[in-house]
N, C-alpha and C positions, 0 to 999 in steps of 0.2 A: 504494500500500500504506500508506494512510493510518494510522498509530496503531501497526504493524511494528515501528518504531524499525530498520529496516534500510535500509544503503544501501551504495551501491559508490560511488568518484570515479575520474577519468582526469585526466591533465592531464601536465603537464611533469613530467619524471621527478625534478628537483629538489624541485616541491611536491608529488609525491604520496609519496615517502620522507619529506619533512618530517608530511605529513599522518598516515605511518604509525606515526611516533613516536609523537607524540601519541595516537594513537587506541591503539596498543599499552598503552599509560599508563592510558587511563581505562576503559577498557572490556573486557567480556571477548566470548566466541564470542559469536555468536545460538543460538536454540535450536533444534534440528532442526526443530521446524513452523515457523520462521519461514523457515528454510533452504529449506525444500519450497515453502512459500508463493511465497518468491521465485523459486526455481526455474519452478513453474508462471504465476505471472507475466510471467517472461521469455522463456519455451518458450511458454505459450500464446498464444489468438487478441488479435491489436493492432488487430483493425480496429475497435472500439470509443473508441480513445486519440484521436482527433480530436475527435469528439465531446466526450468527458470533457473534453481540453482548454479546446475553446472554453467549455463552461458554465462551469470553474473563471475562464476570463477573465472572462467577463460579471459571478459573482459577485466577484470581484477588481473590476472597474473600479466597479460598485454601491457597492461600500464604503469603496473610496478616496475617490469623489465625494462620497458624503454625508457621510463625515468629516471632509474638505476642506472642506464648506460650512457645520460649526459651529466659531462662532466661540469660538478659544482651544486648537481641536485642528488638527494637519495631517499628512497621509500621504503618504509616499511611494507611488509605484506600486512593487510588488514584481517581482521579475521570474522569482520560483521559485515553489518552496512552496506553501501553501494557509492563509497567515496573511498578516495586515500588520500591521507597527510603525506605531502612529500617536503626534504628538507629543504631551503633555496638558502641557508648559510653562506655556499661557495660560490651563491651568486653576486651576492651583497657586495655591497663596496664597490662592483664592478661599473666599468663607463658602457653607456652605451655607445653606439655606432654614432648617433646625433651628439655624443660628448654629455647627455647625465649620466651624473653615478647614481646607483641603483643602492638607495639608501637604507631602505626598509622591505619586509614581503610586501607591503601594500603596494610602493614602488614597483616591484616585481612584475606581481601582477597587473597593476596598470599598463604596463610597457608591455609586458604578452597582448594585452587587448587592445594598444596600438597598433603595434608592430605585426603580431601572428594573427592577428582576429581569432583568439583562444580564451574564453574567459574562466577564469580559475577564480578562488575568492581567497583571499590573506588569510592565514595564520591567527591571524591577530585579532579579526572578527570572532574568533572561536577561543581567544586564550591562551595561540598558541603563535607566541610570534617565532621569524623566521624560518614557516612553512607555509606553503598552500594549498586548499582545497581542490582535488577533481575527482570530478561526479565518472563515474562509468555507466550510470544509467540511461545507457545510449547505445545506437547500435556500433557495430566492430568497427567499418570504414570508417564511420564519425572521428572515433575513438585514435584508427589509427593514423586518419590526416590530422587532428589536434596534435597528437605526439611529435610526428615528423617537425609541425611547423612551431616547436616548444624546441623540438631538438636544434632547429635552421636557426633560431633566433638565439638562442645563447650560445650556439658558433658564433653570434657576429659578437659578441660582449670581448671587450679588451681586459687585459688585464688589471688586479685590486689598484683603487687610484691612489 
């Protein structure tokens, strides 16, 4: 239920009371259609969810690798979701081709959505500076012409200023 913003958790009775603090704090119900939605995703047919799963793997493992393979960025493998945190540390500090340096992820990413027409989201919007956000919930080609033109654009970055 991609984009929903709805979820449930399990887990030890101590972190799901903690978990429900919090979540009591920042947010309020879901909306009834999203309430239905979830309903009939969890009442409905699962024989689909294999499937689903392995494609979202494949395009997970796509995008971790060719992140992994340009230099100045590196990715963990995720092991949820339908995004990856990747580092852009070794990008930082670096000049662009037009002569800015590339000061922050937010930098970063602004200059991919210049330059690559790639939009990724910073780090930093999530708490986690000098990384950024890509979605894989997309299809393969998507996937693999975004990467190519992430990989072409930090070939052109000069070296730390």
């Amino acid at each position: 239920m991609t984009g929903w913003r709805l979820g449930y958790g399990g887990g030890p009775e101590a972190l799901v009371k903690a978990m429900s603090v919090i979540q009591s704090q920042s947010t309020s119900a879901p909306s009834s259609i999203a309430q239905a939605a979830a309903i009939a995703a969890l009442d409905g047919p699962q024989d689909f969810l294999a499937d689903r799963a392995e494609a979202f793997r494949l395009r997970r493992d796509l995008v971790v690798a060719a992140l992994d393979a340009i230099p100045g960025l590196a990715c963990r493998t995720p092991e949820g979701a339908f995004y990856a945190f990747a580092e852009c540390d070794g990008v930082i500090g670096r000049r662009t081709p037009e002569g800015r340096i590339l000061e922050t992820d937010r930098d970063f990413c602004a200059w991919l959505m210049e330059t690559a027409d790639v939009a990724v989201v910073p780090g930093t919007a999530f708490g986690l500076p000098g990384h950024f956000r890509v979605s894989y919930a997309t299809d393969t080609e998507t996937l693999k012409t975004a990467m190519a033109r992430i990989a072409a654009a930090c070939r052109t970055l000069g070296e730390p200023a």
